[in-house]
C-alpha positions as CSV (number, residue, x, y, z in Angstrom):
1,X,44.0,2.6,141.7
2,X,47.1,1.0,140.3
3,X,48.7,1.6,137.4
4,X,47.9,-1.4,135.8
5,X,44.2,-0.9,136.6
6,X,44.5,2.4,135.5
7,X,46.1,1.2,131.9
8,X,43.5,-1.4,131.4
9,X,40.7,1.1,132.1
10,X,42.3,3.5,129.6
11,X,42.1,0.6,127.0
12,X,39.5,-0.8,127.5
13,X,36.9,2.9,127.3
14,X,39.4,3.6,124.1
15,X,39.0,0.0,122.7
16,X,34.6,0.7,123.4
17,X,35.2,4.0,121.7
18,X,36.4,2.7,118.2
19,X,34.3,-0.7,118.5
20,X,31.4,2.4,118.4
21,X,33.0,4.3,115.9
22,X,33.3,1.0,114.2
23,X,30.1,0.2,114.0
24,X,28.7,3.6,113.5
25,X,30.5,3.6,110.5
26,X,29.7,0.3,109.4
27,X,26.1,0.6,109.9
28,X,26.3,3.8,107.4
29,X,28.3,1.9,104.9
30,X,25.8,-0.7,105.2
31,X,22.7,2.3,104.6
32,X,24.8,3.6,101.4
33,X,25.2,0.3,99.9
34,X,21.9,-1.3,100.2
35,X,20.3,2.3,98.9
36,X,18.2,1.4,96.1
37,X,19.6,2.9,92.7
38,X,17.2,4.6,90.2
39,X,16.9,5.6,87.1
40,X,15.2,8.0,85.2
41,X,15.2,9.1,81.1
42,X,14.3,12.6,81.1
43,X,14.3,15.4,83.2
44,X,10.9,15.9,84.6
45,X,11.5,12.4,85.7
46,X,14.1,13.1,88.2
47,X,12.4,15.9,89.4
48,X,9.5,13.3,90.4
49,X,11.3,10.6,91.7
50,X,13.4,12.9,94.2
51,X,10.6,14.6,95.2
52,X,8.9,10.4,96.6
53,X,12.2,9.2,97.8
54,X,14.2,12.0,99.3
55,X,17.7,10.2,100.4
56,X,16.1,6.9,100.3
57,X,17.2,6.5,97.2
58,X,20.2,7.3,95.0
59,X,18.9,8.7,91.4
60,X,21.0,8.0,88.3
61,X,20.3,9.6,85.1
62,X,20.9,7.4,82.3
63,X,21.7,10.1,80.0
64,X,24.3,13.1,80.4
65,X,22.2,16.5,81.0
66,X,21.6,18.5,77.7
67,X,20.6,16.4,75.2
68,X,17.8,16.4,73.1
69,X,15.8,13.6,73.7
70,X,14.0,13.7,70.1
71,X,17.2,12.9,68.4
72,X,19.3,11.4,70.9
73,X,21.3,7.8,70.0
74,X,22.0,5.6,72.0
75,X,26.0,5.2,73.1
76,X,27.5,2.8,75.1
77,X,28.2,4.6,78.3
78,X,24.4,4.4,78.4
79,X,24.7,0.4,79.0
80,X,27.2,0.9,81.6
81,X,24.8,3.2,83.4
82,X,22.3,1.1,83.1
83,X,24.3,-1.7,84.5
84,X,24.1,0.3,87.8
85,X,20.2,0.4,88.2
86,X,17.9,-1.8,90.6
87,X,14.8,0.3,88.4
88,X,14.3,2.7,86.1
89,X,11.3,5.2,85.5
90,X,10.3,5.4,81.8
91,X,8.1,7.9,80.2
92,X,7.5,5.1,78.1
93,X,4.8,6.5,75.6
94,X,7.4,8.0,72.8
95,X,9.3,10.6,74.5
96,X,12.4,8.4,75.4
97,X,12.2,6.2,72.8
98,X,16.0,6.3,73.0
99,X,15.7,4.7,76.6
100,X,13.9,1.4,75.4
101,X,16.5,1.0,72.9
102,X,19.0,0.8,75.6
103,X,16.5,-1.6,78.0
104,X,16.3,-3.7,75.3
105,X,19.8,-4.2,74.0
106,X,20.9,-4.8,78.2
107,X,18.7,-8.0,78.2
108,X,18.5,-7.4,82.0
109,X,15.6,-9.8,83.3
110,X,16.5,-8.4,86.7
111,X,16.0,-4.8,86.1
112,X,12.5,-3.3,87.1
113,X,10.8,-0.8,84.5
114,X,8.1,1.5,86.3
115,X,6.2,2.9,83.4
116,X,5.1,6.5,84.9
117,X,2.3,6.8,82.2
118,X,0.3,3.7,82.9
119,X,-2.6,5.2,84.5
120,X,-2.7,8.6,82.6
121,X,-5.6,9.4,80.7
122,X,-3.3,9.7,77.3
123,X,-4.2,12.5,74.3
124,X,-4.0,11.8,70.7
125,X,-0.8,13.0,69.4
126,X,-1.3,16.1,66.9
127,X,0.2,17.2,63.5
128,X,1.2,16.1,60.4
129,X,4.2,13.9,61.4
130,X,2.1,11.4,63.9
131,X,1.2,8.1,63.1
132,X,-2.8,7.1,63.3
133,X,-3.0,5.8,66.9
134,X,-0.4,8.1,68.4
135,X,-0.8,9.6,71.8
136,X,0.7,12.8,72.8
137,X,3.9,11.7,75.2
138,X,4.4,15.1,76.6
139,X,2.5,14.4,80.0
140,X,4.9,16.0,82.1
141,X,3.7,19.3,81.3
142,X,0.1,19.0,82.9
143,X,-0.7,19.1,86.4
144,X,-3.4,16.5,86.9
145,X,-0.7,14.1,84.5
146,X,2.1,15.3,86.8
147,X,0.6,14.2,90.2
148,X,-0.8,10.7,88.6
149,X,2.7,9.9,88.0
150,X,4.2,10.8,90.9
151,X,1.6,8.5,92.5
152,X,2.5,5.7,90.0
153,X,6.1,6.1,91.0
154,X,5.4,6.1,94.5
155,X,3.4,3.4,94.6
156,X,5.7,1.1,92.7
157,X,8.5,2.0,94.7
158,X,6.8,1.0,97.5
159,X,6.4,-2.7,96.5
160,X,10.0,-2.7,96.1
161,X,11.1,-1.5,98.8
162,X,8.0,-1.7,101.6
163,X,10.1,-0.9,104.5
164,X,10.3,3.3,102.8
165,X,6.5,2.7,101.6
166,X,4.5,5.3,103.7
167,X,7.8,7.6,103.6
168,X,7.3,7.4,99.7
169,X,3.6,7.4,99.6
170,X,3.4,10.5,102.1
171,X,5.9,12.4,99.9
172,X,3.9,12.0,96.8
173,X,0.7,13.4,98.4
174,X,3.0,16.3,99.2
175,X,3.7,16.5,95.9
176,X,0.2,16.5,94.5
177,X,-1.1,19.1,96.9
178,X,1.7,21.3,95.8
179,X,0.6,21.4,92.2
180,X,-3.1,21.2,93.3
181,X,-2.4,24.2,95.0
182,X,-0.7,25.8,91.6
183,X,-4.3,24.7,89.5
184,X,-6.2,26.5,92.2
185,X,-4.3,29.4,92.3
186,X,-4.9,30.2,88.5
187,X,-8.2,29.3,88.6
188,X,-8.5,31.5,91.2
189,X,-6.6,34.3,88.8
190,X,-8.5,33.8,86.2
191,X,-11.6,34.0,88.3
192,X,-14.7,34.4,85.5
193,X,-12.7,35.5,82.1
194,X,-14.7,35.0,79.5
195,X,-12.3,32.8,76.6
196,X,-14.9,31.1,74.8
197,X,-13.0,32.3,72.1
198,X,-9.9,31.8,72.6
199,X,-8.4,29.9,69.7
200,X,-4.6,29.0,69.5
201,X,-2.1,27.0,67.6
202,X,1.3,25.5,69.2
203,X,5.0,24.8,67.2
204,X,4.9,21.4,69.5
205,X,2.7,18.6,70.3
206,X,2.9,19.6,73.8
207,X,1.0,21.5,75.8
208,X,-1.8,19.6,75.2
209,X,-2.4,18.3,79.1
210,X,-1.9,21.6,80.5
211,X,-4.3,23.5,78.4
212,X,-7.3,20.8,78.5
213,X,-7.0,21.7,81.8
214,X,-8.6,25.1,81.9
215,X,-10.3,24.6,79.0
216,X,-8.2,25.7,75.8
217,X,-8.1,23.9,72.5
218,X,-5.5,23.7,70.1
219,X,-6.7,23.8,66.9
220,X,-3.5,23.1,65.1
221,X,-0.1,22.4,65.3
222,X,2.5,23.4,62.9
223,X,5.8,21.9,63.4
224,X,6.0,18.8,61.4
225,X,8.3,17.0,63.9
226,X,9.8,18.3,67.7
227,X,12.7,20.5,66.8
228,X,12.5,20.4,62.7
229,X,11.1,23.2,60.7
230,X,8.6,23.3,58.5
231,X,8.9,23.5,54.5
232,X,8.3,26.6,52.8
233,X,4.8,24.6,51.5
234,X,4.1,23.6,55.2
235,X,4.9,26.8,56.5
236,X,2.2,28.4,54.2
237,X,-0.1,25.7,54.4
238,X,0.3,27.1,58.3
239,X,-0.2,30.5,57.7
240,X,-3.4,30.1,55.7
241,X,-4.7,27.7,58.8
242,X,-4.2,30.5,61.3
243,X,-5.8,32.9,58.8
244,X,-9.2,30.8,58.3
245,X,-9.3,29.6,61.8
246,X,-8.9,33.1,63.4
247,X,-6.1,31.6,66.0
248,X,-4.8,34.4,68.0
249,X,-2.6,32.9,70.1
250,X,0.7,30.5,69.2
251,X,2.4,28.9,71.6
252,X,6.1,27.9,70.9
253,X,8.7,26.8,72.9
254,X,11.2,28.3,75.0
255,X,14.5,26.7,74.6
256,X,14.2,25.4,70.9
257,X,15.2,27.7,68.2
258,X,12.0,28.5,66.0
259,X,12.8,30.5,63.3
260,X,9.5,30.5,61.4
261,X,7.7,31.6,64.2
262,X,9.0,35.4,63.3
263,X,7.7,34.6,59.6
264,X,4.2,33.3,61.1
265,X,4.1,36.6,63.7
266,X,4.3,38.7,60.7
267,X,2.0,37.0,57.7
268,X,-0.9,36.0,60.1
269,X,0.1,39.0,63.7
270,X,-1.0,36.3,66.1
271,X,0.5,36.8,69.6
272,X,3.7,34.9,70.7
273,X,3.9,32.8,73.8
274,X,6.6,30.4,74.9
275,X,6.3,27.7,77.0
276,X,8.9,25.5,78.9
277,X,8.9,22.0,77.3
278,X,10.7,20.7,80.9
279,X,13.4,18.9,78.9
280,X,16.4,21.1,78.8
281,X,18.6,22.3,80.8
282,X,20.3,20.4,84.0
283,X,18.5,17.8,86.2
284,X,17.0,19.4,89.4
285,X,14.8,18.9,92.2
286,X,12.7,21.4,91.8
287,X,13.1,21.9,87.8
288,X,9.2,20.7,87.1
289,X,8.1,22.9,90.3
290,X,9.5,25.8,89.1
291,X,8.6,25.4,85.3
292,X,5.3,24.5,85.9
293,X,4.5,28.0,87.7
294,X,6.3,29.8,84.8
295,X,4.0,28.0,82.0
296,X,0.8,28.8,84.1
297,X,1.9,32.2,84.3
298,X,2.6,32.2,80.8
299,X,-0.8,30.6,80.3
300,X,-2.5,32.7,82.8
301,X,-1.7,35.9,80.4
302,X,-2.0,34.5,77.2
303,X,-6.1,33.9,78.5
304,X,-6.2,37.6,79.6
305,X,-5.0,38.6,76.3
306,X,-7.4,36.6,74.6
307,X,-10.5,37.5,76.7
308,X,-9.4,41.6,76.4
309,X,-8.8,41.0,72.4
310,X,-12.2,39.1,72.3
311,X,-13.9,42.5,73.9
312,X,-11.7,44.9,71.9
């Protein structure tokens, strides 16, 4: 072979080589950019939608981790965010209020709102802050709530973007059997435990869903408004509720300060539990997973309690 042969050859499997590379590259770019973007409110939220669309989809929280979402006001960098979103997942049923604000001011007719809630089976909201017609927004921390969402989301992300539809659709049933799987397991636990009597109260309107779920009533709440204390009138007002109803158990939450719950342990010596209200902290895939467990477990030993003090 001559030398010239021998240099066009060269050039030629070099020149093939990069045209790859080229388009290797390209078709990558291309994946990246037509990635549909999503947004979410709170935290639970992202914890959902990751869980349906893997790396399908890139997830943009339309808030900085670490607020709280009961106070939070709108700022501007929230429009910018929003700016960047094909769709975002509500809660959409009073707990991100603060997000519909910022929907509303965008006046985006192109921007798709998935409403998570639409097909859950919604509770009246409790205590002596709500409104008549209220419904209890705190959905996220149920199980049987939990996987109808994901299954909402899942499905509506599907009409948008059919070609990732039975990728979506088999990751949600993943989901669900996941948290099935939790339910069982504490069923399981609990096994024939007598708590009839098991009365409690929470600090929150929100741990409704999970505690319809195997069977426990709240028979008051006794924070006036998420993250504000009671007055000195409501606080007794409290007291004497717990006293005449014989509640045993309160439930309060874990990563608010609650400062009258000490006052309440002491006047009425009903038994503290904390739950994990799924809003705090950083967003993570596996944040409603994980604190889901930890509430059962929670719940799980606040019913043993209950049934032992019921014998005793």
């Amino acid at each position: 072979m001559c030398m010239k042969q021998l240099k066009n050859n060269t050039i030629t499997k070099i020149t093939t080589v990069l045209t790859s590379l080229v388009l290797l590259f390209g078709a990558a770019y291309s994946q990246a950019a037509e990635k549909m973007k999503i947004g979410i409110t709170l935290q639970p939220y992202y914890s959902y939608v990751k869980a349906v669309v893997g790396d399908k989809a890139e997830i943009l929280p339309l808030v900085d981790a670490g607020f709280n979402p009961h106070n939070y006001q709108p700022q501007p960098n929230d429009l910018r965010r929003l700016k960047a979103m094909d769709v975002i997942v509500v809660n959409g049923i009073g707990h991100d209020d603060f997000a519909l604000k910022v929907i509303a001011a965008a006046n985006r007719d192109d921007l798709i709102v998935i409403e998570a809630n639409k097909d859950v089976p919604l509770l009246p909201a409790m205590g002596q802050s709500v409104g008549d017609g209220a419904v209890n927004p705190h959905t996220f921390v149920g199980l049987s709530t939990t996987i109808q969402k994901v299954y909402t989301i899942a499905n509506e992300l599907s009409k948008l973007d059919p070609e990732n539809a039975r990728f979506y659709r088999k990751n949600a049933r993943k989901y669900a059997a996941h948290f099935r799987k939790l339910k069982h397991e504490a069923m399981t636990t609990l096994g024939d435990l007598d708590t009839s009597g098991m009365v409690v109260a929470t600090t929150h309107n929100a741990y409704g869903y999970i505690l319809q779920e195997f069977g426990v009533d709240v028979a008051a709440v006794i924070e006036p408004a998420h993250g504000v204390e009671p007055s000195a009138s409501q606080l007794q007002e409290t007291i004497e509720k717990i006293r005449q109803s014989n509640i045993d158990i309160l439930f309060y939450e874990l990563n608010m300060p609650n400062r009258f719950v000490d006052t309440i342990e002491k006047a009425t010596g009903v038994q503290l539990y904390r739950f994990s209200h799924m809003t705090h902290g950083p967003y993570e895939d596996e944040k409603v997973e994980v604190e889901m467990k930890q509430n059962l477990d929670t719940l799980i030993e606040s019913m043993k309690y209950a049934a032992q003090n019921k014998v005793s």
